[in-house]
C-alpha atoms as one frame of an Amber mdcrd trajectory, in Angstrom:
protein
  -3.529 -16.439   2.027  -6.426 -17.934   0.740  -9.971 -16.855   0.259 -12.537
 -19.221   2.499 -15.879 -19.206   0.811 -18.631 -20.129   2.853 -19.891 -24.086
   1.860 -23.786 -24.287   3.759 -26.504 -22.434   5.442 -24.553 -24.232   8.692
 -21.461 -22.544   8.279 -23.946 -18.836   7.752 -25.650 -19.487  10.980 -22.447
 -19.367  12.847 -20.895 -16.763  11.160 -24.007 -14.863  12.168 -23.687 -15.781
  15.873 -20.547 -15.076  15.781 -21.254 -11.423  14.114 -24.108 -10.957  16.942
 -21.982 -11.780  19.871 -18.611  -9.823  18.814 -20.506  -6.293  18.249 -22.493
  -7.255  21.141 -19.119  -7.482  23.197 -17.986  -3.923  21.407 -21.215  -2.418
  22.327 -20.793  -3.157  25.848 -17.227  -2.244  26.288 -18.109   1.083  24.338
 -20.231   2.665  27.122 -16.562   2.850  28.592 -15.333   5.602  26.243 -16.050
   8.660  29.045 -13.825  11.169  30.736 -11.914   9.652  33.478 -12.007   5.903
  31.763  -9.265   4.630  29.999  -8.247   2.333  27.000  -6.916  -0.178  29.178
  -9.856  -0.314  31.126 -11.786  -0.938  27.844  -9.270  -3.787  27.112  -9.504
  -5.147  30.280 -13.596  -5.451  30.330 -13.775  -6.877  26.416 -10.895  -9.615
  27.978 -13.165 -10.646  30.326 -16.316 -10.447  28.363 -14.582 -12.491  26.011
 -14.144 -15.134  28.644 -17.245 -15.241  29.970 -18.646 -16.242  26.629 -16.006
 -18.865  26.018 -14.171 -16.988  23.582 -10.828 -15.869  22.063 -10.025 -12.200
  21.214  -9.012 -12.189  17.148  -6.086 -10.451  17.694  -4.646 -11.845  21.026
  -1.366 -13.077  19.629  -1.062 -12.044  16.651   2.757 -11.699  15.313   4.529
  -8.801  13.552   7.497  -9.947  12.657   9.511 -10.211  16.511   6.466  -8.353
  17.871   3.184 -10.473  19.808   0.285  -8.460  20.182  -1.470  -8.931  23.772
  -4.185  -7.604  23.874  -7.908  -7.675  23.265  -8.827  -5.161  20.553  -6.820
  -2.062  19.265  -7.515   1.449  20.767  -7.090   4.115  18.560  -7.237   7.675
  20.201  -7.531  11.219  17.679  -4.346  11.394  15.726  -3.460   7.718  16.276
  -4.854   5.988  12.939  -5.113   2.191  14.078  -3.524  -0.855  15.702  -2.949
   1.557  18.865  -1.858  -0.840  22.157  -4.320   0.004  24.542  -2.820   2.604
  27.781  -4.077   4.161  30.957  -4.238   7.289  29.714  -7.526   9.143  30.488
  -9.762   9.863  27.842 -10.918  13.620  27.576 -14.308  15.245  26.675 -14.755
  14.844  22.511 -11.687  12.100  21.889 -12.526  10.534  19.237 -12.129   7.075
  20.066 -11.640   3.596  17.138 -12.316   0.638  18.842 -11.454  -2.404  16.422
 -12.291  -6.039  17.695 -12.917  -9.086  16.875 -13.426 -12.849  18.329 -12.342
 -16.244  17.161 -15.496 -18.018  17.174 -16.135 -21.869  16.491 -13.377 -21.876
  13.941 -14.536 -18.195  12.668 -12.775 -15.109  13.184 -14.470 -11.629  13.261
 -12.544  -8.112  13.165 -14.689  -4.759  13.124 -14.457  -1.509  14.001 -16.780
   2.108  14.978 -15.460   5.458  15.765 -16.671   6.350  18.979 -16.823   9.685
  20.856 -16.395  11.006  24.200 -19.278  12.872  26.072 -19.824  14.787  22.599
 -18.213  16.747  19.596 -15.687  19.689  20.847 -16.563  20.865  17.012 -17.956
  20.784  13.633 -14.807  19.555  12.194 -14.621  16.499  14.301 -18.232  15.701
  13.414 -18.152  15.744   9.758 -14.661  13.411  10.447 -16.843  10.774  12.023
 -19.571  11.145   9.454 -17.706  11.143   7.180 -15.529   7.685   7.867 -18.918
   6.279   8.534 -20.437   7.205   4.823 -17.064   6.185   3.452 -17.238   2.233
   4.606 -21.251   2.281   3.685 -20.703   3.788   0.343 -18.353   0.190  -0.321
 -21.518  -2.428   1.210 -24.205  -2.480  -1.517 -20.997  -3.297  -4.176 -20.100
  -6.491  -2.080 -21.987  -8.561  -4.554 -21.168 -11.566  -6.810 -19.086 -10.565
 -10.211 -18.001  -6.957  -8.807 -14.112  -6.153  -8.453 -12.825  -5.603  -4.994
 -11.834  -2.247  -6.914 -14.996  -1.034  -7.028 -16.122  -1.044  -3.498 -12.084
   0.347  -2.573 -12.520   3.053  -5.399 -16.276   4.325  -3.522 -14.947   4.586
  -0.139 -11.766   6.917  -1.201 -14.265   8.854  -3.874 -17.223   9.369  -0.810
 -14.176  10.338   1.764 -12.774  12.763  -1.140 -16.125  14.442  -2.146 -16.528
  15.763   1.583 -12.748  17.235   1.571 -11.246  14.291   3.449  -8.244  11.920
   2.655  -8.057   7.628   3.344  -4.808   6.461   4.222  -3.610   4.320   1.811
  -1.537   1.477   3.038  -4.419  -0.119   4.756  -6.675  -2.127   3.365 -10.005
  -4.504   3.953  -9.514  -8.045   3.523 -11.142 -11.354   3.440 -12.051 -13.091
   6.502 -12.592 -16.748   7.626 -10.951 -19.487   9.230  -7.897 -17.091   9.449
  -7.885 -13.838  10.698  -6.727 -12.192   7.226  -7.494 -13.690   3.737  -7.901
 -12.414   0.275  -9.436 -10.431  -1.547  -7.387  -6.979  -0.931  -9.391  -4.411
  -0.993  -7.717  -1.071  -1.732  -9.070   2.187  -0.961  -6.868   3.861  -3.680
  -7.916   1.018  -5.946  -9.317   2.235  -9.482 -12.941   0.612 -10.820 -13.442
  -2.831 -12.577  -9.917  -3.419 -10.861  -8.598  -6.509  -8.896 -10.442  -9.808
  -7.761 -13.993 -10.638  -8.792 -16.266 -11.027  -5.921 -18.041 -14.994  -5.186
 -20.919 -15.679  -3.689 -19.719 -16.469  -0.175 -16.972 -14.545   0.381 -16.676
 -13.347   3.614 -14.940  -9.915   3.708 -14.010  -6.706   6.379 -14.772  -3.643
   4.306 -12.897  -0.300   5.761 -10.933   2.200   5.334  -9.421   5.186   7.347
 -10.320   8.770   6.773  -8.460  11.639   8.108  -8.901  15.610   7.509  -4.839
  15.216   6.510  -3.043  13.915   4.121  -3.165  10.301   5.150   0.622  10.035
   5.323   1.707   8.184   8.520   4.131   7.148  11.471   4.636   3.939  13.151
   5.438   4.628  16.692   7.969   2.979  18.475   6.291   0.228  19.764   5.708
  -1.203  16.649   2.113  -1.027  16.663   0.723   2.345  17.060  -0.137   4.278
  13.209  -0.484   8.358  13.900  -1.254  11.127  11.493   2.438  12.168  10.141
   0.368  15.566  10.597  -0.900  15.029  13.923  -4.588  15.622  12.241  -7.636
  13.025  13.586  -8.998   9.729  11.691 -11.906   8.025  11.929 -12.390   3.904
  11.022 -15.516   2.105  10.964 -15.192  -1.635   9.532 -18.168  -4.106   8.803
 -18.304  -7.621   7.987 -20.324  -9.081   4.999 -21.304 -11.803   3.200 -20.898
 -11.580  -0.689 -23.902 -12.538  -1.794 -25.817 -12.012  -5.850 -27.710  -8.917
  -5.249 -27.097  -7.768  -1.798 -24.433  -8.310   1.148 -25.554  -9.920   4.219
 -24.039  -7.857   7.193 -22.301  -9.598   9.675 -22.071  -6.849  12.248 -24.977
  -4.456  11.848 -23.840  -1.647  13.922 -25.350   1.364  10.943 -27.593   2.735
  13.452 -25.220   2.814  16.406 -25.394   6.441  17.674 -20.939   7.838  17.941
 -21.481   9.983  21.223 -20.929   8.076  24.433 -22.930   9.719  27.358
């Protein structure tokens, strides 16, 4: 893997589209996250949103060793962590729902993710889990500057998840992003400060990490896809996309002010 570093303000401006239309698509197939609606029917709609703006979902095809992922985004319900393969399972009143997505876009790929929630909070518990996952990625975006180690923004997510009682899972990490779906930098959650890569100028990168009220030790279910609590406790995941720049990030997919609760 290489790191692609962004060459001209014409490369930006599509990387910005591209940013605009993908949460755009994730908004929309959000408002689907409601009692009696399903994950598949989520990854049905963002398939065909995705067509009728002439665009591939990121992870459509991607390989696993034997294993070919086909679908449009990854569906992540309570317990289950990430990578989920979307089902027709109901969702119930206060699932907490991850929705990650992405689009390949004029030679760009995107990949982000929000925790979403159904109808409302069934308690305080799962609120300060979603606020908490949320504050964990934002704590990483003001580091993603020029001359800072990918350590750095890993070590603030695990120490902001941490401070409010909560564990990140470690074996999952943010990345670069670019002309391939996943490029370096790592970046580590359980990574220590002034550690790893330095940070350019043009670096695209997906910061997140996972945050669960457990002890972030996992299972991969049998289809090869699906990560769940070992513990069976709830995670939250919120990823955004930035642009390394020399004093602050540009963000890709500005989704801060989206509101969790789906009504």
């Amino acid at each position: 893997m290489e790191n692609m570093i962004l060459q001209n303000n014409e490369q930006l401006n599509i990387y910005k589209q591209a940013g605009l239309l993908s949460i755009q698509i994730l908004w929309q197939v959000s408002r689907l996250v409601k009692e009696g609606s399903s994950p598949m029917k989520i990854d049905d709609l963002a398939f065909e949103l995705c067509k009728k703006n002439d665009v591939r979902p990121s992870f459509y095809g991607v390989e696993s060793g034997n294993l070919i992922y086909n679908h449009s985004c990854c569906i992540s319900v309570n317990e289950q962590i990430l990578h989920a393969i979307p089902i027709k399972k109901p969702f119930e009143y206060g699932d907490l729902v991850k929705i990650d997505f992405g689009i390949a876009y004029q030679g760009f790929f995107t990949d982000h993710c929000f925790t979403f929630v159904a109808g409302g909070y069934k308690n305080q518990k799962d609120r300060l889990l979603v606020e908490v996952s949320h504050k964990a990625t934002l704590a990483s975006l003001p580091l993603a500057i020029a001359g800072r180690k990918t350590g750095d923004l890993g070590f603030a997510m695990r120490r902001t998840a941490k401070e409010s009682g909560f564990e990140v899972v470690k074996d999952f990490v943010g990345h670069g992003i670019g002309n391939s779906l996943h490029d370096r930098p790592i970046i580590s959650p359980y990574a220590l400060q002034d550690t790893g890569d330095t940070l350019k100028k043009g670096m695209v990168l997906c910061l997140e990490c996972q945050v669960t009220a457990g002890s972030g030790d996992y299972i991969v279910k049998p289809d090869g896809w699906t990560i769940v609590s070992a513990d069976g406790e709830k995670a939250g995941m919120v990823e955004y996309m930035v642009v390394v720049e020399e004093d602050s990030p540009l963000i890709l997919t500005p989704t801060q002010d989206w509101n969790p609760v789906v009504v």
